[in-house]
C-alpha positions, 0 to 999 in steps of 0.5 A: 759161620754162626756160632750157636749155644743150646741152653736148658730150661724147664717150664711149666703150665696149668694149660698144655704143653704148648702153652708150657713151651710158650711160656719158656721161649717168651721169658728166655727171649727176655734175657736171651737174644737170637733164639733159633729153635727150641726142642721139647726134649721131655713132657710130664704132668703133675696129677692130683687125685684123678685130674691133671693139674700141671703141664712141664716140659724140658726144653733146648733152647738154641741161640745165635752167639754174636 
């Protein structure tokens, strides 16, 4: 039987929201070992004047605990 652990973590991009979640899992897995899955739970975006200038997301992070 596994045992898993979900974590939250907030990233953010100037690119999309994909690259957002990216940007989070690959800097996660750096300190964070067996990362299962990840679930974007929220989206926003950061406007100034009338252009998007930043992308976040809100992630769960889910991990093997060994």
């Amino acid at each position: 039987m596994a045992v898993l652990k979900v974590i939250e973590i907030l990233s953010n991009s100037e690119k999309s929201w994909e690259d957002a979640t990216a940007k989070a899992v690959k800097q996660a897995s750096k300190s964070v070992k067996n990362i299962r899955s990840a679930y974007v739970q929220d989206q926003s975006v950061i406007v100034s004047g009338d252009e998007v200038t930043e992308f976040r997301v809100n992630l769960k992070v889910t991990f093997e605990v060994k």
